[in-house]
C-alpha positions in Angstrom: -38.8 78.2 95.4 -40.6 74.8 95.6 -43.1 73.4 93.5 -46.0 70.7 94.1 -47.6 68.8 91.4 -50.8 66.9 92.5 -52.2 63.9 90.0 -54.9 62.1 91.0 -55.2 58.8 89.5 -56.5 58.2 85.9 -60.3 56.4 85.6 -60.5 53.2 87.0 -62.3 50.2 86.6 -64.3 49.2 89.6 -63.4 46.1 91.6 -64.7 42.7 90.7 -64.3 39.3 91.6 -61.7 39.1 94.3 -59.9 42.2 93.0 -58.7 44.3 95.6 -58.5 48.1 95.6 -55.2 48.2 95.4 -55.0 46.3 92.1 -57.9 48.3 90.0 -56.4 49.0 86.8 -57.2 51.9 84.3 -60.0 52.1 81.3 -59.7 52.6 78.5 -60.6 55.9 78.7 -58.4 56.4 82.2 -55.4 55.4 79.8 -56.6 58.4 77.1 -56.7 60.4 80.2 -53.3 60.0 81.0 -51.7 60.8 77.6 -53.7 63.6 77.1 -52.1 65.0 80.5 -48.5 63.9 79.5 -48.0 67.5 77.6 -49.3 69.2 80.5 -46.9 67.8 82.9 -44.0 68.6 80.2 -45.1 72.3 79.9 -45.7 72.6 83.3 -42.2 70.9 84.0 -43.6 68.6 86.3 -41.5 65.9 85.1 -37.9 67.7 85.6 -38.0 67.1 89.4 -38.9 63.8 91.5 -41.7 62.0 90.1 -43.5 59.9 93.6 -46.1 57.4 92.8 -48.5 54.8 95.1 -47.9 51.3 93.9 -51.6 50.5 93.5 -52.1 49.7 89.7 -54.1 52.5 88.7 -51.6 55.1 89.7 -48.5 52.7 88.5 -50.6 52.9 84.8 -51.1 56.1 84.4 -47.6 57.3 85.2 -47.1 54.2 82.3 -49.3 56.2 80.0 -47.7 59.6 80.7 -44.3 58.2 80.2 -45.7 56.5 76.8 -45.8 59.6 75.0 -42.6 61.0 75.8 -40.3 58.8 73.5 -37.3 61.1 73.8 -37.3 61.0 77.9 -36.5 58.5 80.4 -38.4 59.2 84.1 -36.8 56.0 85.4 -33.8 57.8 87.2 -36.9 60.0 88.9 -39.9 57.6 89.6 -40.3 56.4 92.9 -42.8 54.4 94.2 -44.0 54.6 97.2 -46.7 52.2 99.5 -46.8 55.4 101.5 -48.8 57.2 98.9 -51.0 54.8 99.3 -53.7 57.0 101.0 -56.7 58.6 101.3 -55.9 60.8 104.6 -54.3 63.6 104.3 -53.1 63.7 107.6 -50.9 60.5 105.9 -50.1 62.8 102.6 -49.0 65.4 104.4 -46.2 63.7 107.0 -45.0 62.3 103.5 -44.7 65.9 102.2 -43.7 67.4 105.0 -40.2 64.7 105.2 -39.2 65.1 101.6 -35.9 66.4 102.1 -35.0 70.2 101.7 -32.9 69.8 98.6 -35.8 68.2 96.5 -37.0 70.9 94.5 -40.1 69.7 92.7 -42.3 66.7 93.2 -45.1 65.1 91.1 -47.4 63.0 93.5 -49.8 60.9 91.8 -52.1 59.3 94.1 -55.4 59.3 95.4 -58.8 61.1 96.7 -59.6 62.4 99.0 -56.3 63.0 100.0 -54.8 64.5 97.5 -58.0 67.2 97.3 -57.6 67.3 100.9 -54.0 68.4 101.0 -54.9 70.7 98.1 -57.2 72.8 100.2 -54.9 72.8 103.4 -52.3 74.3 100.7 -54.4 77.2 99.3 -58.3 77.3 100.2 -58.9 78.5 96.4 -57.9 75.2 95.3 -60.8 73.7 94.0 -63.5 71.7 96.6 -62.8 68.4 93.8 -60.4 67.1 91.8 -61.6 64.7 88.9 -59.1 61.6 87.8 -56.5 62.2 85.9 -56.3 65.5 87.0 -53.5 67.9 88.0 -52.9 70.9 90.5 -49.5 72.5 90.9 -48.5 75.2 94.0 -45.0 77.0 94.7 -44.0 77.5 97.9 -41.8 80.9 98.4 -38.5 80.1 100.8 -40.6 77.6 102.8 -39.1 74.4 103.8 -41.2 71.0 103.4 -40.7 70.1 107.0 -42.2 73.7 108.1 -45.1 73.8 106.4 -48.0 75.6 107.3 -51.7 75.5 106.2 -51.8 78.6 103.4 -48.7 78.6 102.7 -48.5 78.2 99.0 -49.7 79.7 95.9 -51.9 77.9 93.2 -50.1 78.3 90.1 -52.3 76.1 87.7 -55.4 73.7 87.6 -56.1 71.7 84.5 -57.9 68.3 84.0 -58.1 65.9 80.9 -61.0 67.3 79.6 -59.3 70.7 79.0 -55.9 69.0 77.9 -57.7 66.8 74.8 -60.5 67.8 72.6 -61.2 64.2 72.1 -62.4 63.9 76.2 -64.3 67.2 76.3 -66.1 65.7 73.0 -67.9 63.3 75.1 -69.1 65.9 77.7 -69.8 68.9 75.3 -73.2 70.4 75.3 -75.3 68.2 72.6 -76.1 69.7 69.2 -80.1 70.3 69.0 -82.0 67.8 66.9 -84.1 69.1 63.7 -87.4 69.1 64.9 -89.8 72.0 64.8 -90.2 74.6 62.7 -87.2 76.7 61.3 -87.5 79.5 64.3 -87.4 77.4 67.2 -84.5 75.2 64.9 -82.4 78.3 64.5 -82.8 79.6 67.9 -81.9 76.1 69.5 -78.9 76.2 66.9 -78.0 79.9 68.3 -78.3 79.0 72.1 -76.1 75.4 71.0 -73.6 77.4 69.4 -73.4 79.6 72.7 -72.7 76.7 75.0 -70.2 75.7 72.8 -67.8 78.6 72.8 -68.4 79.2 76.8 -67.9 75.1 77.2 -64.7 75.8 75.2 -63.1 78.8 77.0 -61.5 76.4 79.3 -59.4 74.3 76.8 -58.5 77.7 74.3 -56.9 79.4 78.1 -55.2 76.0 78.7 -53.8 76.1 75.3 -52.4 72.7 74.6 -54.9 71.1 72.2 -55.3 73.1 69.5 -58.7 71.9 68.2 -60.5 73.6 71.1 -59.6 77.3 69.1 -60.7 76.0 66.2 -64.0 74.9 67.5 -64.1 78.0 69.2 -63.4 80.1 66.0 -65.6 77.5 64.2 -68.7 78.4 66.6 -68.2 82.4 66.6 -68.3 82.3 62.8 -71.5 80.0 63.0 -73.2 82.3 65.4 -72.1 85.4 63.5 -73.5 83.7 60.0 -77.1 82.9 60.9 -76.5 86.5 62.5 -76.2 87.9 59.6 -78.7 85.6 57.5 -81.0 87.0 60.1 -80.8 90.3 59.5 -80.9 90.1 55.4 -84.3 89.0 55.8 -85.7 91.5 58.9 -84.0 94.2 61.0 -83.4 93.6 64.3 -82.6 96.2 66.8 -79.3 95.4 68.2 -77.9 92.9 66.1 -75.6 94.7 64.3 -73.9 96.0 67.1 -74.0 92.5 68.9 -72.2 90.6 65.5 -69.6 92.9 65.2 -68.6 91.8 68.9 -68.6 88.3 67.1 -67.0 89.3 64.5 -64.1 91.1 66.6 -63.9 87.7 69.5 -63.4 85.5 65.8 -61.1 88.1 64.5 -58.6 88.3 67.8 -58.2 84.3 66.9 -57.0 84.3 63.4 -53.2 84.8 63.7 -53.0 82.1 66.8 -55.4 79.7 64.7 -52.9 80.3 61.9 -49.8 79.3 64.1 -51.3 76.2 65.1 -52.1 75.4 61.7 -48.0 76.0 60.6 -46.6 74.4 63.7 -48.3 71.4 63.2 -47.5 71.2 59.5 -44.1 71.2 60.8 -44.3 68.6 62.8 -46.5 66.0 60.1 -44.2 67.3 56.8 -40.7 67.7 56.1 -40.0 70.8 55.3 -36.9 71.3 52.8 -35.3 72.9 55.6 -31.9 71.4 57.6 -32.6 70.4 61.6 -31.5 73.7 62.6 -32.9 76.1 60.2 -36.4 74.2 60.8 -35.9 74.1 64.4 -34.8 77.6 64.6 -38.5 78.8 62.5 -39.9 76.6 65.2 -39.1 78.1 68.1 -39.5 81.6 66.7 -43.1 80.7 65.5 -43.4 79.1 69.0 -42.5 82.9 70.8 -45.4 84.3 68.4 -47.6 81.3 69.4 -47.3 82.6 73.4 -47.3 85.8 72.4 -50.6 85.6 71.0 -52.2 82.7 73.2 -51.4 85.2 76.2 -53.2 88.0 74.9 -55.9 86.0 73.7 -56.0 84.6 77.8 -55.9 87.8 78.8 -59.1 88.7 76.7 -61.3 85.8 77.8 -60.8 87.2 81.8 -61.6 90.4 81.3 -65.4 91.0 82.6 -65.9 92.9 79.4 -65.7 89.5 77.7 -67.8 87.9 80.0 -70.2 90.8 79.6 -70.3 90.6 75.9 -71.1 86.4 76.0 -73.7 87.0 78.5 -75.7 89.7 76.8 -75.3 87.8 73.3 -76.9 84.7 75.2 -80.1 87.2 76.2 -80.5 88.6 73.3 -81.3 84.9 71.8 -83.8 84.6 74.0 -85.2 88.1 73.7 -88.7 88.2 72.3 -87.1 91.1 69.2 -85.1 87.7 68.0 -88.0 85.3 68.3 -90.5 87.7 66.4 -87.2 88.3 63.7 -86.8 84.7 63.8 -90.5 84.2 62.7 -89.7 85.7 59.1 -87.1 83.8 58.8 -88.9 80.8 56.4 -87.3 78.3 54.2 -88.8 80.6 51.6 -86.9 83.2 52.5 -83.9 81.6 53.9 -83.4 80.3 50.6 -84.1 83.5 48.9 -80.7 84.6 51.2 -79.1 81.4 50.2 -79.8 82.1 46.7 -78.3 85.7 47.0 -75.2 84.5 48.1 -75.0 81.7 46.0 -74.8 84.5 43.2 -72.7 86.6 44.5 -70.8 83.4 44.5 -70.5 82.8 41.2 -70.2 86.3 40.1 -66.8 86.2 41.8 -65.9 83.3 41.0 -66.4 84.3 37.0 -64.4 87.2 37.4 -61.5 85.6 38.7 -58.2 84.9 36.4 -55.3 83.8 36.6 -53.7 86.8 37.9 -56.0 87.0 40.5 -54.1 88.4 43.8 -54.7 85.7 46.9 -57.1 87.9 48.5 -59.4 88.0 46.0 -59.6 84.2 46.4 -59.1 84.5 51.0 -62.7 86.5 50.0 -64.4 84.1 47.8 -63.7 81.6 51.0 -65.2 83.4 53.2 -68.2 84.3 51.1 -68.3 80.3 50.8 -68.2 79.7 54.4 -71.6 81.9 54.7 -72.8 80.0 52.4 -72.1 76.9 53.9 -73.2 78.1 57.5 -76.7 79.3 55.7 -77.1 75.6 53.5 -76.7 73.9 57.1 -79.8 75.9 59.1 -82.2 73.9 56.7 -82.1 70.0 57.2 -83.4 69.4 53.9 -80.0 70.9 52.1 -79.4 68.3 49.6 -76.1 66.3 51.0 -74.8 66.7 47.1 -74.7 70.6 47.3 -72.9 70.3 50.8 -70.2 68.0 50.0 -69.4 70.6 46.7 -69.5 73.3 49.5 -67.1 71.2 51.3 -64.7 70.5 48.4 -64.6 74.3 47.2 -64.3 74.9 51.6 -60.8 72.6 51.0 -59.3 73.5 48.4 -59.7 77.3 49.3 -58.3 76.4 52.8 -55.4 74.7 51.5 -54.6 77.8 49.3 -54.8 80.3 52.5 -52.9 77.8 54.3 -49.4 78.4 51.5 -50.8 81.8 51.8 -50.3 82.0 55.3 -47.2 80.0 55.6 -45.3 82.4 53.0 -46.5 85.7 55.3 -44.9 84.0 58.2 -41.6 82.9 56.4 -41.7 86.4 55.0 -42.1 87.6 58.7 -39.2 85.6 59.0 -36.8 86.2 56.9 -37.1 89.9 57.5 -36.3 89.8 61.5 -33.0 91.0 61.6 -31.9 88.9 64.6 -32.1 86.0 62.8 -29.7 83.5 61.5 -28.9 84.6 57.7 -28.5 81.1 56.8 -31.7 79.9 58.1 -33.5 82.8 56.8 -31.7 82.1 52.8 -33.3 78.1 53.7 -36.6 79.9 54.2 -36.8 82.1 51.5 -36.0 79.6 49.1 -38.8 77.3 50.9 -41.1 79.9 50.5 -40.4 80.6 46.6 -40.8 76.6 46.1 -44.6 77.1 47.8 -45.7 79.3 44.7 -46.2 76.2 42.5 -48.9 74.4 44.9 -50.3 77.6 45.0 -50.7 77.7 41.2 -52.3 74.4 41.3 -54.7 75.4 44.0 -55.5 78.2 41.9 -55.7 77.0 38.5 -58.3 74.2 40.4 -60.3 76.9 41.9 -60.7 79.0 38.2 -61.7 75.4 37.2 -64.8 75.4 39.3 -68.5 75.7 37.8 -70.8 77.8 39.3 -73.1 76.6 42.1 -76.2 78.1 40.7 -77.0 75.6 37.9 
């Protein structure tokens, strides 16, 4: 088997002067579009075979920036450059191809348009009609020779651009939040339809699965949408809803043990653990399994038509005329009246807390909070005082289920039996020590006054 990675060229600034083509560097945002991709080529393993590069600047710099973030690599034994990739016909790209020799296994091409696109469609016709800088395709080619190559002849295994790769670069082209004018219906309703662009505008980062933040946004959007839902139907039934927020409600729900990996993996990585290198690199790569495991069967979810189904009919029913008649009732008068309900409920749990209270009574008074939170935000007028305290209780709870969720998956653990005893002795003594922060949280918590004053 034979793989081909194509990289098109990072942004670029635009000649000036007597600046040729050839010598265009990167902007600043080209040179965040390269980093972002550097993971990508590593997962993809783009960077275990030859690495061939054109010598204009801009493709020079962003292998520079790709090679930036991989301190423990050297690509140097790998990189070639060549004036031959230099192109932008693929008639050229594909003689170059076609001449690697046969025992070159994989190659990373980062060049130019519309070659490389060019070449990308010769190779598979379901490769997409453009390919946006700093992108990157890769194909396999079953027992086929470079030299006898023929139009079709490979399989596209993966297509990913910055924008999926880095939260960060998709920021800039997400849909735009809705601004606060109008009256609360048409507010809510723009918020609704917002929220629903999000999560669609997100599916492609959560599938590619290397920045994180995209779930959580994702999650973050599902339990907005599901909130107002909800707030929705305390003041006025609405035929439908109920059925359609449980779908939310299961989408969010098929998220939570992935989110919680991410969360653990990266603690990992930003702490230091009381764990030796092995023990904490063996509960890494274990987590890690989990981590595919359930960022698979998340994938497979999102491509089922019943998914796509689901999204579609949620997005109608905003617009339905039922919702904008339910949305109607929904005043500041009586969205507060709802806000005020749950601010009690609030408290009342929050009283009867102690300090044996088991962790779940306190994973429910966050998620009581986080209605709350998603209900204070649907009126502009929400004094900023009352948010930040939402936000402050919204920490400290999340930094209790945090230790609460890192003890369940050192329990998990500790309890596989094909695991090394030593490592798992390392982590049950880590998780014991994680009882005392948890105190802390909790003894902070019991210290809080009630929000109703």
């Amino acid at each position: 088997m034979r793989d081909i990675y194509l990289m098109r060229h990072a942004k670029a600034k635009q000649p000036s002067g007597d600046m040729s083509d050839h010598q265009r560097p990167l902007r600043k945002r080209g040179k965040r579009q390269a980093a972002a991709m550097a993971p990508v080529l590593q997962r993809w393993q783009a960077l275990e075979g030859e690495v061939c590069v054109s010598k204009a600047v801009r493709t020079r710099e962003t292998l520079d920036e790709v090679a930036a973030q991989l301190p423990d690599h050297t690509l140097t034994h790998r990189v070639h450059f060549d004036e031959a990739l230099y192109t932008f016909e693929v008639e050229a790209l594909l003689a170059w191809l076609k001449a690697l020799p046969d025992g070159v296994g994989k190659v990373l091409v980062i060049g130019h348009n519309p070659a490389l696109v060019d070449l990308a469609r010769w190779l598979n016709k379901a490769a997409p009609p453009s390919l946006s800088t700093g992108s990157v395709l890769h194909f396999s080619l079953l027992d086929t020779y470079w030299s006898s190559m023929e139009q079709g002849c490979a399989e596209l295994v993966g297509h990913l651009s910055p924008e999926e790769a880095s939260y960060p670069l998709f920021k800039r082209l997400a849909p735009k939040p809705p601004d606060h004018k109008g009256d609360m219906a048409s507010r809510v309703r723009a918020m609704l339809e917002h929220q629903y662009q999000m999560i669609r505008a997100l599916e492609p980062g959560v599938i590619a699965g290397i920045d994180p933040e995209f779930l959580h946004k994702y999650r973050v959007n599902l339990r907005r949408s599901r909130a107002v839902g909800e707030s929705l139907r305390a003041v006025t039934k609405v035929p439908g809803l109920k059925r359609r927020l449980k779908r939310l409600k299961h989408r969010a729900q098929a998220t939570s043990d992935l989110r919680d990996l991410d969360v653990f993996l990266q603690d990992l990585v930003n702490t230091s653990p009381p764990l030796s290198s092995d023990t904490r690199q063996g509960l890494k790569q274990w987590l890690q399994a989990f981590q595919r495991e359930q960022h698979q069967a998340l994938c497979q979810q999102l491509n089922t038509p019943t998914y796509a189904e689901q999204l579609q009919d949620w997005q109608s029913f905003i617009a339905s005329d039922e919702v904008g008649k339910a949305l109607a009732k929904l005043t500041p008068t009586r969205s507060k009246a709802v806000l005020d309900e749950r601010i009690a409920r609030h408290d009342e749990e929050l009283a009867a807390l102690s300090s044996e209270a088991t962790d779940t009574a306190l994973h429910e008074l966050r998620k009581g909070l986080k209605r709350i939170r998603y209900l204070a935000d649907l009126n502009p007028e929400t004094p900023k005082a009352f948010l930040s305290e939402l936000k402050h209780r919204q920490r400290l709870l999340g930094d209790f289920q945090d230790l609460r969720t890192r003890q369940a998956w050192l329990d998990a653990f500790c309890a596989s039996p094909d695991n090394d005893p030593r490592q798992k002795q390392e982590c049950s003594q880590w998780r014991a020590s994680l009882e005392e922060p948890k105190q802390n949280l909790r003894k902070e918590v019991l210290a809080l006054a009630p929000l109703a004053r």
